[in-house]
N, C-alpha and C positions, 0 to 999 in steps of 0.2 A: 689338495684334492684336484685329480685332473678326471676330466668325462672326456668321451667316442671323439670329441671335433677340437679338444683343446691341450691333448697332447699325450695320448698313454703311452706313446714311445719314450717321449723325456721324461716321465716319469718314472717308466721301468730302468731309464738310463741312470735316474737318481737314485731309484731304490737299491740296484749292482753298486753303484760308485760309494753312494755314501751309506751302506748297510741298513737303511732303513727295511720297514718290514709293512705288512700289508696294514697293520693298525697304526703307521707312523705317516704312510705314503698314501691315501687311499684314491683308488679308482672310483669315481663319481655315476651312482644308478639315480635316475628316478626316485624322487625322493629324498636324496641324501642332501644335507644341510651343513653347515658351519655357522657357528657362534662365537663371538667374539669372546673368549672369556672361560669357555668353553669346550671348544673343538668340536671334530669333528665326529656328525652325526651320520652315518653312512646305514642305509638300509639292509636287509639280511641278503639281499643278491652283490652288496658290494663289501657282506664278511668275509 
């Protein structure tokens, strides 16, 4: 999960390179979370 100040260029550069897709790669809103165990929980502005 990458947010606005922590990288959504290298992200999008991972997501091109290694085929990933937006529910594998996700871009980080307000809100969104990560759980260990779990994954990630991204709110409906970062579906």
């Amino acid at each position: 999960m990458a947010g606005h100040c922590t990288g959504v260029e290298v992200l999008m550069r991972l997501r091109a390179g290694l085929d990933l897709t937006r529910a594998t790669a996700v871009v980080g809103a307000v809100g969104s979370h990560f759980v260990y165990g779990k994954g990630i929980h991204p709110t409906e502005i970062a579906r």
